[in-house]
TORPA-485208 format. One line per 2 residues: number of its first residue (from 1); for each residue x, y, z of C-alpha. Coordinates in nm, 3 decimals, padded with zeros to 5 digits, m for minus. Layout:
NUM	X,Y,Z; ...
// end
This chain:
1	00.993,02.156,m01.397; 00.686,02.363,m01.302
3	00.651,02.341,m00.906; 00.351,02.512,m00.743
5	00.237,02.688,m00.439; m00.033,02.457,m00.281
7	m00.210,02.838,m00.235; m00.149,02.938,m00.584
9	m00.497,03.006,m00.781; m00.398,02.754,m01.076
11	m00.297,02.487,m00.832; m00.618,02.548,m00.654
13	m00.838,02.470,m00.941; m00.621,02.163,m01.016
15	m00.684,02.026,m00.713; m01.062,02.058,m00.694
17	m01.086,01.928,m01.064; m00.871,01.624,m00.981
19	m01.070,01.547,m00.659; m01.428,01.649,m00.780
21	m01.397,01.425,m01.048; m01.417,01.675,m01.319
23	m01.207,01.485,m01.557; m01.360,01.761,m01.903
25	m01.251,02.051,m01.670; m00.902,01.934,m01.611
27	m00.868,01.837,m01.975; m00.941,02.177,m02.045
29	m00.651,02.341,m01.795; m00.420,02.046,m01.974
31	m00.486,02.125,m02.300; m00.436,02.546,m02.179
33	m00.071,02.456,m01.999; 00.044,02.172,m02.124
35	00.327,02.157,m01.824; 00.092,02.155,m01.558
37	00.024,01.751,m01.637; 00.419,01.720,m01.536
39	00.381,02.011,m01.260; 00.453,01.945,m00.889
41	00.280,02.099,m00.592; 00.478,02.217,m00.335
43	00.437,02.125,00.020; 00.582,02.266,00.395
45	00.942,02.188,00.410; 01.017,02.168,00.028
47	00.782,01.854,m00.020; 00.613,01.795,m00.382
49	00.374,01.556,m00.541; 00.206,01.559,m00.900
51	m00.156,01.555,m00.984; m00.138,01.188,m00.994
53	m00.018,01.173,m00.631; m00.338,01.416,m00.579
55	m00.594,01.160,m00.718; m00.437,00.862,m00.515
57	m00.395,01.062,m00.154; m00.587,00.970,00.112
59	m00.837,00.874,00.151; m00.860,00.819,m00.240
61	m01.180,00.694,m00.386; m01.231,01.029,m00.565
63	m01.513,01.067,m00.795; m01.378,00.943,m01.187
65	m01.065,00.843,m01.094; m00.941,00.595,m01.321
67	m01.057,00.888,m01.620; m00.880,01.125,m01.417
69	m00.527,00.911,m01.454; m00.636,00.871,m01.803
71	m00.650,01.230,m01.853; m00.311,01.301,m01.689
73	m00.128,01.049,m01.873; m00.265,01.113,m02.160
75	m00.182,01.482,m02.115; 00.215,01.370,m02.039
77	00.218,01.310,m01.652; 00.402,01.045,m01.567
79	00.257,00.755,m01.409; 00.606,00.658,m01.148
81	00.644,00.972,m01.034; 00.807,00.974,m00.707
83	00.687,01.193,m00.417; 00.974,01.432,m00.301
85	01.042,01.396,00.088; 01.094,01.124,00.343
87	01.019,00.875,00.122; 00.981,00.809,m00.255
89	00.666,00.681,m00.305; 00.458,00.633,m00.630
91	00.109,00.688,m00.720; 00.067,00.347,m00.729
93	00.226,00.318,m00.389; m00.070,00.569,m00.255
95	m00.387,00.396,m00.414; m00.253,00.108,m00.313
97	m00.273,00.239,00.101; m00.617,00.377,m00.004
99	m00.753,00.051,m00.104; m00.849,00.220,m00.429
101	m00.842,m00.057,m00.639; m00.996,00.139,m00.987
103	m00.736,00.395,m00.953; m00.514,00.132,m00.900
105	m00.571,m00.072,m01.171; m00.587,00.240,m01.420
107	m00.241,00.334,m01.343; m00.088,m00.023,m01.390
109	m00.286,m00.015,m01.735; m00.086,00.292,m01.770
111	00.217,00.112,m01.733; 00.302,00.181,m01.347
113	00.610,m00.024,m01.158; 00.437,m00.283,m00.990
115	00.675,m00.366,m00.753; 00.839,00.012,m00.766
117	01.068,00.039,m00.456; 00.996,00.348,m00.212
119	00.706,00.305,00.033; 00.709,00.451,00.383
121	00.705,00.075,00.491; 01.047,m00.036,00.435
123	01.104,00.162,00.139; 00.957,m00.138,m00.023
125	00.679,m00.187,m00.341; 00.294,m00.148,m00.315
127	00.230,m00.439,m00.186; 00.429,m00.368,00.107
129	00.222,m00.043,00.191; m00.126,m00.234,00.096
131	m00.045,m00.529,00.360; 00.067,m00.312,00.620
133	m00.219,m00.076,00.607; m00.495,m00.368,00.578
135	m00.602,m00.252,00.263; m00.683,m00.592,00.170
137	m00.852,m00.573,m00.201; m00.556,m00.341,m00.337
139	m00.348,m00.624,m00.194; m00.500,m00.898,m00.366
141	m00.564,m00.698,m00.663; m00.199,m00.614,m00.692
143	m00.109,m00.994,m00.643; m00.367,m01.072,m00.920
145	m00.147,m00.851,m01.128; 00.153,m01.008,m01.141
147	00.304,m00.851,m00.795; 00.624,m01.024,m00.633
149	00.552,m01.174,m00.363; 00.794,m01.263,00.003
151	00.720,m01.462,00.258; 00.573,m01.192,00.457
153	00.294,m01.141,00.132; 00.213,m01.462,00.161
155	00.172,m01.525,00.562; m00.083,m01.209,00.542
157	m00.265,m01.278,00.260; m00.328,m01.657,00.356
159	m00.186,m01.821,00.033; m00.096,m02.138,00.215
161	00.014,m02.331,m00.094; 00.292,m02.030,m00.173
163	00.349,m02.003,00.211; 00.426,m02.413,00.209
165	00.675,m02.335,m00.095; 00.876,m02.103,00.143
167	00.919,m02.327,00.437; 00.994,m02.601,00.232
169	01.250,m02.480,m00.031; 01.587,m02.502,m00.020
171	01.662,m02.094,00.124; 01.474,m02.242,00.478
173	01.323,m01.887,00.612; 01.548,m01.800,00.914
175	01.294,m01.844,01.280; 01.295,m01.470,01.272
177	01.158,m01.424,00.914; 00.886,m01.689,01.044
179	00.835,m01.508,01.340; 00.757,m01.164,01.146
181	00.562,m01.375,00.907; 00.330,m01.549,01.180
183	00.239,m01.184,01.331; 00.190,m01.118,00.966
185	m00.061,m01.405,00.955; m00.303,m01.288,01.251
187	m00.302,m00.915,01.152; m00.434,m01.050,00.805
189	m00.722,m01.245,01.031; m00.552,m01.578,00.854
191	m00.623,m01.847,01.099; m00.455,m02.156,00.879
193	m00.150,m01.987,00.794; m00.100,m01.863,01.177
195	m00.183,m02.250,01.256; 00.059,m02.341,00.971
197	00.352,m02.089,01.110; 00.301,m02.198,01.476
199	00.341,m02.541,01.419; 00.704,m02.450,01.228
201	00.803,m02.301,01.533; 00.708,m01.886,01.543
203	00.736,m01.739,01.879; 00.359,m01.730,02.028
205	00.406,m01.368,02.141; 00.652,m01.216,01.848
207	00.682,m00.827,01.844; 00.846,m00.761,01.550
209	01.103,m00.460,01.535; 00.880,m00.188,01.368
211	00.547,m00.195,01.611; 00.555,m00.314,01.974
213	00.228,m00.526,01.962; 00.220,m00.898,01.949
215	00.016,m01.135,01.725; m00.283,m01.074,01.992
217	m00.237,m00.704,01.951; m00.225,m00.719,01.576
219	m00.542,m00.955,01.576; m00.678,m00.775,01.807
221	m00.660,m00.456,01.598; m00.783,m00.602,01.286
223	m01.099,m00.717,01.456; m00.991,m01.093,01.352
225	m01.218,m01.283,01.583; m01.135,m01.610,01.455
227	m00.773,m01.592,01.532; m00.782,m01.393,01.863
229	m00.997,m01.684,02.007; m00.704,m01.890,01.877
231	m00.456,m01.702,02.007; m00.578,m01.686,02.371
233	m00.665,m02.048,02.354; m00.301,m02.113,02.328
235	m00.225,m01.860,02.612; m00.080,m01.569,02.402
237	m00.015,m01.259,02.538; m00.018,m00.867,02.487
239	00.258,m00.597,02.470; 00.066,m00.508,02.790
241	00.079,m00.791,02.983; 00.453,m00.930,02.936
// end
């Protein structure tokens, strides 16, 4: 497999094309070197990513970028390529945290993993990394799309009538699980299923095990004025102030 230096002249112009949007002048390099739509670029530390991994980084929302993943799969790339370092994540995985939802729905047309293991959060699928990161219209999108969805999904996206299905069938979420899920619920700014969570018994003032901020914190954060009000009403509390 052809692995580049980021520095390297070819990978250079790859880069620009992908990110200017210049989906004719990257068909042109493709149809030169056929192995560069396969090629990896080499990062610090023996990191690598492919050119689809380039057109879904951050902060996304590059010019043409659903032609761009056209041209590259077209060319050969493929379209669950894994990212080689401290995690595994697909393209998908990335346009997802970018909120990029035209990217995002040109590489599932391309036949991307949906729910592809991996992410930096929890190792987990897309939809993981999208709800985590607030990037609320890949989320949906991705749910639109035939995602899998957990408890957690469900809390932070507000779909009450799958969150009632949880708490109601027969595998009863353990009180962590609705704990994690209720924080879940205020970071997504989801006032009726916090309400709905509370009332099934979530601690007011959960910090979950990866972030040391409370519901109010996570609320707070995501600018959900609705649910903050809530919150304090009740008498919940910061990180801070416990």
């Amino acid at each position: 497999m052809l692995v580049l230096d980021p520095e390297d002249s070819t990978a250079v112009v790859l880069v620009e094309a992908v990110r200017g949007g210049d989906v004719a002048a990257l068909r042109r390099l493709l149809a030169g070197q056929p192995a560069l739509a396969t090629a990896r670029i080499g990062t610090p530390g023996g990191m690598s990513r492919t050119l689809l991994h380039v057109v879904t980084d951050w902060p996304g929302h590059f010019p043409n970028g659903a032609g761009t993943v056209a041209a590259l799969v077209e060319a050969g790339a493929d379209v669950n390529a894994r990212f080689t370092g401290p995690h595994t994540e697909t393209p998908l995985h990335w346009a997802a945290s970018c909120d990029d939802v035209g990217v995002l729905d040109a590489l599932l047309d391309a036949g991307a993993d949906i729910d592809a293991p991996g992410a930096v959060i929890g190792g987990g699928t897309p939809l993981d990394d999208a709800t985590a990161f607030a990037q609320w219209r890949a989320a949906h999108r991705l749910v639109e799309r035939g995602a899998r969805t957990t408890l957690w999904h469900d809390a932070t996206l507000g779909r009450l009538d799958q969150l009632r299905a949880h708490l109601t069938g027969p595998a009863r979420p353990a009180p962590a699980e609705v704990g994690d899920a209720f924080w879940g619920a205020c970071h997504g700014g989801r006032l009726a299923a916090a309400r709905l969570l509370l009332d099934e018994g979530a601690d007011l003032d959960r910090i979950p095990g990866w972030e040391r901020m409370t519901p109010l914190d996570a609320a707070t954060r995501s600018g959900a004025a609705e649910v903050i009000a809530w919150l304090r009403e009740r008498g919940a509390t910061t990180a801070a102030g416990r």
